[in-house]
Structures are given as structure tokens and as C-alpha cells.
Steps between C-alpha positions, in 0.01 A plus 500: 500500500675831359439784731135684432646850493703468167178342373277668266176364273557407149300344216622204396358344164538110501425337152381173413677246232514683114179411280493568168189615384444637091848453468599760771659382870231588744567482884254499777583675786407622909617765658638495857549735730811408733801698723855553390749665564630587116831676393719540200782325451835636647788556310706171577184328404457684178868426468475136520247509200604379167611872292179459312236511732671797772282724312171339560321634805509248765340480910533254738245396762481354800213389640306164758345289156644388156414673210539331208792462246468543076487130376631475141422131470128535611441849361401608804645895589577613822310684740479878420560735727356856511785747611513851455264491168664228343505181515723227529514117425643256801839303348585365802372383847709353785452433868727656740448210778883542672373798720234515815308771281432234190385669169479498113727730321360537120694653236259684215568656192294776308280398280528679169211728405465278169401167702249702673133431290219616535399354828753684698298830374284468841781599662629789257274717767765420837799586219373851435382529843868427632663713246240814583624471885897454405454847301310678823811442718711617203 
């Protein structure tokens, strides 16, 4: 259990197994509402990343449950996480059982605006609202 006060709520979109339907990939999907503690990646982290993909935006997580990895072999994606008016896809999920405090720690990477269709366009109204408060403290 990760301390509460580093804890915030998040949406967290967990799809089901890749259908195709008409010829296009269709996925189910629930949303979830769970605490985390997110953050970017620091720089030895970043660091440690191949060359190619330190310019992708990347966050970490920690938080009590596991959140789902992408699954190339079933088609299944990752969970998507709603951060700062963007979101971004789980790649990784591991649990952290060698301290008293035991926890997940998730790695995510953004998910480009071209994989978002149309049913992401519910949620087009938190982006704007997020970017209209960022400008106010501007």
C-alpha cells in the first residue's frame, strides 16, 4: 500500500481483446477510476531508453492494483491512462513486492493523437477543459 497522500484519481481505460469488425480493429472498453501516484520519467530513466524512443513522452505510476500491459500476440493494448489531457498506453506492469509498502510501478507511453478514433472524442471536452485552466495560471 503506497502512501494515500501522493495519491491522486485517474481514469484508467482498460480494453478488451482486438475484434475486427468491417475490416477495421474495434476494441471494447471500461473505464476505471483508480489512485496513483504518476510522474515523468527522470533523466537516468530517459537515459536508459534506446536513442529512439527518449523523445516520446513517457510517466511512470505507482499505484495498490495492476494495470494492464499492451499484448502484441493477443492484440490486446494496454490500459490508457488519462494524464494531463493526454493519454497514455500501459507498456509495462511490475510488482514491487521486496518492500513493507508493496505496489505496482507501470511504465506508459503517449499515445499518438493518430491512434486516437473517434471514440476517444467523449473525452476531447476534459482536454480543452485542462488546457483552458493551464492558460489561467499563465
Amino acid at each position: 500500500m503506497i502512501v494515500d497522500i501522493f495519491r491522486k484519481k485517474y481514469t484508467v481505460r482498460r480494453h478488451s481483446k482486438q475484434q475486427i469488425v468491417r475490416g477495421h480493429a474495434v476494441y471494447d472498453y471500461e473505464e476505471l477510476q483508480t489512485l496513483l501516484n504518476v510522474q515523468p520519467l527522470n533523466p537516468d530513466e530517459i537515459q536508459a531508453l534506446p536513442e529512439g524512443e527518449r523523445s516520446v513522452k513517457r510517466v511512470k505510476a505507482f499505484g495498490d492494483y495492476p494495470l494492464t500491459a499492451a499484448d502484441q500476440f493477443s492484440g490486446r493494448p494496454g490500459d490508457w491512462l488519462f494524464y494531463k489531457g493526454s493519454w497514455y498506453e500501459c507498456k509495462s506492469c511490475v510488482e514491487r513486492d521486496h518492500t513493507p509498502i508493496g505496489h505496482f510501478r507501470s511504465e506508459f507511453v503517449i499515445v499518438p493523437e493518430t491512434e486516437l478514433d473517434e471514440n476517444m472524442q467523449e473525452l476531447q471536452v476534459l482536454r480543452d477543459d485542462f488546457e483552458r485552466a493551464a492558460q489561467a495560471f499563465v
